[in-house]
N, C-alpha and C positions, 0 to 999 in steps of 0.2 A: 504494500500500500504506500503512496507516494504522502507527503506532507498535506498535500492540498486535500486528497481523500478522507488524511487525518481528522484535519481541519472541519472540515463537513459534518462529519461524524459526532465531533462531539462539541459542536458550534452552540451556543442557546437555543432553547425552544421558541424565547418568545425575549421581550424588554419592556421595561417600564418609562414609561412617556409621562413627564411632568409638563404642565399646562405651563403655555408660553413660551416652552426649549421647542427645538426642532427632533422631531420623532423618526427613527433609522428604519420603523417598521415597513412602508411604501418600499425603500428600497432593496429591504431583504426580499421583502415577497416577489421584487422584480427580479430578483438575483436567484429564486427555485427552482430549482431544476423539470423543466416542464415533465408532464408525469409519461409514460413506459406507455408506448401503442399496445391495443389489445394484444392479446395471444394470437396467432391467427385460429381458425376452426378444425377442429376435429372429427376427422370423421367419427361414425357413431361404432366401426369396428375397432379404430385408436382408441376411444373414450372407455369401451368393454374394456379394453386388456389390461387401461391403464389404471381406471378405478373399478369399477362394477366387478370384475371378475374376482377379486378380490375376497367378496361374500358371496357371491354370484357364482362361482367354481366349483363351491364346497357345501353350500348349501349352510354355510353360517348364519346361526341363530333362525332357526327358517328361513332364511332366502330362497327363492326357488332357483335348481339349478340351473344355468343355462343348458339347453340343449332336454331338459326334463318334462315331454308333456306331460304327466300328470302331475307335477309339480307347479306348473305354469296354466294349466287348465282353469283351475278357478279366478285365478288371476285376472287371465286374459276375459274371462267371461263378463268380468266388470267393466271390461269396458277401458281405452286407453285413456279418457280424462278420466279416469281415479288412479288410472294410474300414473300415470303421470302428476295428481295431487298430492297422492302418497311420496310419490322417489322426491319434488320438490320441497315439503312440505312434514316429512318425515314420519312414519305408522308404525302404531305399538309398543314405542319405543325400541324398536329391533330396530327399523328403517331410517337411519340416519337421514335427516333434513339433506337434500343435495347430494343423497351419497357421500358426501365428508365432500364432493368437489366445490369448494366456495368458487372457484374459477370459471365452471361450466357455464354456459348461457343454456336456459331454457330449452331452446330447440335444438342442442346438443344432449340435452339429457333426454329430452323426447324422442332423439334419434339413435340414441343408444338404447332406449326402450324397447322400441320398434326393432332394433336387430335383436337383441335378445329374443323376443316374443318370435321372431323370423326364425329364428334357429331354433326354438321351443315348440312349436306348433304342428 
């Protein structure tokens, strides 16, 4: 790590601005590092291998297997908006909120759904 990187790191959060000085906060905030482009997108058989399969493989804590129609039978029978309320949204507490992916966009997790259920069916 170079100096500057140092620097960054452990710079203040924030400063205190007393009425009538001149306040340095304007030009820190112009000084931030603009924020990290998205992720690009994943396909929905990247998104399986990288998180879902994980409980998805093994059939941890009931997960239904992939590749398990009976497993995935009742499931599917509900219908993809519940399931898809569930995997965002988190059931039972077995079903982690997002699959643990805070990263995922919605129609990424939808579309790892939908390959599951393609491979279950």
């Amino acid at each position: 790590m170079d100096a500057q990187s140092i620097a960054a790191r452990i710079a203040p959060v924030g400063q205190d601005c007393v009425e009538g000085k001149p306040c340095a906060a304007a030009t820190a905030a112009a000084a931030a590092p603009a924020p990290a482009a998205p992720a690009a997108a994943r396909t929905p058989e990247q998104l399986v291998q990288q998180v879902c399969s994980g409980c998805h493989s093994a059939g941890v804590m009931g997960a239904p297997k992939i590749g398990d129609k009976a497993d995935w039978a009742p499931r599917i029978a509900k219908g993809l908006p519940t399931l898809l309320d569930h995997a965002l949204h988190g059931f039972n507490n077995k079903m982690p909120p997002r699959g643990t992916c805070t990263t995922c966009t919605d129609d990424e997790i939808k579309g790892a759904i939908q390959y599951m259920i393609s491979k279950s069916s």
